[in-house]
N, C-alpha and C positions, 0 to 999 in steps of 0.2 A: 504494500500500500504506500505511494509514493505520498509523500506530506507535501500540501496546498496552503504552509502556514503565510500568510501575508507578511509584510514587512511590518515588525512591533516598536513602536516609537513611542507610542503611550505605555499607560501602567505601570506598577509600582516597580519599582525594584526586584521585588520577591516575583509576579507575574511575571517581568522580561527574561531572567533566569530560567524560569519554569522552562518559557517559552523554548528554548535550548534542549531540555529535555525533550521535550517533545517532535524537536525532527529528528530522532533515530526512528525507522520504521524497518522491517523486512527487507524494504527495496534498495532502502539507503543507510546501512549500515555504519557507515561513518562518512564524519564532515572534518574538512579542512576550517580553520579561523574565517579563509578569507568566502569559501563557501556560506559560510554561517552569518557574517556582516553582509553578504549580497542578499540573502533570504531575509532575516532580519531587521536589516537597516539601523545597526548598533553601531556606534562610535569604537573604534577598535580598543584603545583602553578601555573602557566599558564592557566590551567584552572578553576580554582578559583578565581583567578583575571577577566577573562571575564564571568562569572556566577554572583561574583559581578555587575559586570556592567552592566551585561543585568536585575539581577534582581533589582537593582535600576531603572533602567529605566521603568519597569513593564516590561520589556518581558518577562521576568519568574518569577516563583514563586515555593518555596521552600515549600514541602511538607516529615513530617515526618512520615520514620525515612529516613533522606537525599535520598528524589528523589526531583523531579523536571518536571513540565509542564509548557507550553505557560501562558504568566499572562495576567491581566485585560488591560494589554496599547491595546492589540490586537485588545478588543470589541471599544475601543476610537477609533482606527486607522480604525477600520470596520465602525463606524458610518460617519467619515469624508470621508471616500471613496463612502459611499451611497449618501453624499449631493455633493460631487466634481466631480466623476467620468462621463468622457462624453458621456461614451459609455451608462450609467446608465440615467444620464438625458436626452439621446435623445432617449434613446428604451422602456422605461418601459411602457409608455401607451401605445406602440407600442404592445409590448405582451400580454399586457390585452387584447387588440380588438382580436387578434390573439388568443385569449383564448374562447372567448364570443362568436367565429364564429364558432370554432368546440367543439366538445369532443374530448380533447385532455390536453395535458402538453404542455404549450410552454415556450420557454426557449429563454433567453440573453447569450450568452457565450464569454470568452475572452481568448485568445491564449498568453501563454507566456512561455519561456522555455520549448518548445514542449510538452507543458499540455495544457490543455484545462478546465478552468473553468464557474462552472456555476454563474453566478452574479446576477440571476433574475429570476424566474418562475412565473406562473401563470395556476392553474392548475383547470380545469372545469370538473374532470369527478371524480365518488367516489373513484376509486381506480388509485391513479397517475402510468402512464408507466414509469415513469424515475427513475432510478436506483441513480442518481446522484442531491442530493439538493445542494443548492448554499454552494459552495466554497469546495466541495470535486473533487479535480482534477482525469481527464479520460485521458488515452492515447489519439495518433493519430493514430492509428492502425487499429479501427476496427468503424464502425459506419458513418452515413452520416458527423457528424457535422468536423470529420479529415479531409476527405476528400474534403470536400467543401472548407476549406483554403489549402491544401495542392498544392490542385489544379489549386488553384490562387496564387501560389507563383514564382518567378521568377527561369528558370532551377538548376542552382550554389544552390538554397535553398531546390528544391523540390527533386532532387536525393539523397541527403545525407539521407531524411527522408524514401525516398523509401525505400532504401537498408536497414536501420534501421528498417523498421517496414513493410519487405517484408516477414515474415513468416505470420505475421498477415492478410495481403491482402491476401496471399494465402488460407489462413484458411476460408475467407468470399469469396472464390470464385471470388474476384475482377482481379486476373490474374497472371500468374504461376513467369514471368520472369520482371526485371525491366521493358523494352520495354514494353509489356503488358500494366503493371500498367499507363504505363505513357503516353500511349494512351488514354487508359481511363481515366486520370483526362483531358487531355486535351476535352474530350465530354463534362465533369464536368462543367469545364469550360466557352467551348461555350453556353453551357443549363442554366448556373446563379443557378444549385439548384443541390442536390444531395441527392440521393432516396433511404435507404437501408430497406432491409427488415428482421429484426429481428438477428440483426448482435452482440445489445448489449444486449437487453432482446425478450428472443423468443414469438413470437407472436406479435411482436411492430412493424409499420414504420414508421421510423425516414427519415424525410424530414428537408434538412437544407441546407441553403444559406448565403455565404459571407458577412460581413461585413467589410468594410475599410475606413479608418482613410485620415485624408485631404489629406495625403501624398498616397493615392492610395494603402496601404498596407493592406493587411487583419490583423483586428487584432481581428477579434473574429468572430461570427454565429449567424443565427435567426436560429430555430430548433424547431420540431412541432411532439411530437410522437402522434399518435392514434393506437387503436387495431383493426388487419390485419381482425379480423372477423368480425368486426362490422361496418369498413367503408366500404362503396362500394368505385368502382373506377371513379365512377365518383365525389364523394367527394375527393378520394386522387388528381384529376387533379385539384381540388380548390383550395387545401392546398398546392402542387406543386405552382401554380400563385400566393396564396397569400404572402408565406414564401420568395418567388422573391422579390414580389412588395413590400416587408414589410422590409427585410435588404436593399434593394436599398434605402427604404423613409431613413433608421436610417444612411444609409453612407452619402446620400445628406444631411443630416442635423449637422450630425460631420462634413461636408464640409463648412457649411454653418456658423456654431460654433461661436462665437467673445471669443475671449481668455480672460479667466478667471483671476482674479488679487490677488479680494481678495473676503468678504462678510463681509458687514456692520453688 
């Protein structure tokens, strides 16, 4: 996913930093200083002073002859997010069983800044359907596991995404005009699960159902691709019930939660 970040000229200090993080992507692995003031629009001491700072902290690391990628703080910050995160403690045996029930990839996913990541897999068949390992982010655009949050989002949040990633619905046949679309998540909706067929990789379907946080929010999906020629459909109606029953168990349990403090 190549980054579209604009030239950042406003914003705080702490914001134009960030901003720095944020162009390492997949596609573009590491940036040169003078790559980074072209994107950016930063005063070169200005940006030399926050490259210090983020590579003292280990968020970057300096590779010659002057580039620069993500540093080792990343894998520390990744490890404390596997033992804190709640979505993490309450679903991950959850997608094992979920795994050991079909031939399939099943998946944990969490919703932020209308990306969609993977935070968990479990995959039971030799040759995995998911195009996406944990923590390479996927639009909202195309596939069951967008929709199934989008669906559950309150109007004022779900229309803006519409309109934003209505070329996409159109392209997967979900429906020509906003109205359409937004009919159809409302089905979404009342059904608990959402059914796509080979929307992100062909030959796949992706069954995925909401997940949400105490606060009734969706904040991420249980998601279960299997291959369209090798399920019947009376196993896809299992996988339908159980990717239900399975995000419903992970949200009553982030419901159910006691707030985290610390760990002895």
């Amino acid at each position: 996913m190549t980054s579209n970040s604009p030239k950042r000229t406003g914003g705080s200090s702490l914001e134009r930093m960030l901003a720095i993080l944020g162009l390492f992507t997949e596609d573009q692995l590491e940036w040169t200083s003078d790559e980074m003031i072209e994107r950016l629009g930063y005063a070169r001491p200005t940006l030399y002073r926050y490259l210090k700072i983020l590579g003292e902290a280990g968020l970057l690391s300096s590779l010659p002859p002057g580039r620069f990628t993500v540093g080792p703080m990343v894998v520390e910050l990744d490890y404390i997010l596997r033992m804190s995160d709640p979505l993490l403690l309450a679903g991950t045996d959850a997608i094992d069983r979920l795994a050991s029930n079909f031939s399939c990839t099943a998946m944990l996913l969490r919703w932020y800044q209308n990306r969609i990541l993977c935070v968990y897999s479990k995959c039971s068949m030799k040759q995995p359907l998911s195009s996406y390992p944990r923590g390479r982010p996927m639009q909202l655009g195309r596939g069951a596991i967008g929709r199934s949050i989008i669906a559950n989002l309150p109007q004022r949040q779900s229309l803006p995404l519409i309109k934003q990633y209505l070329q996409d619905l159109r392209d997967v046949g979900f429906g020509d005009t906003i109205e359409d679309v937004y009919v159809g998540l409302r089905q979404i909706r009342k059904q608990g699960v959402c059914v796509a067929h080979g929307e992100v990789t062909p030959g796949v379907v992706g069954t995925a159902a909401p997940v949400f946080d105490a606060g009734a929010w969706p904040i991420g999906s249980v998601c279960v691709t299997v291959s369209a020629s090798e399920t019947p459909n009376s196993v896809l109606d299992d996988v339908v019930a159980q990717v239900r029953d399975t995000a419903a168990s992970i949200s009553e349990a982030l419901r159910a939660a006691p707030r985290r403090h610390s760990v002895s």
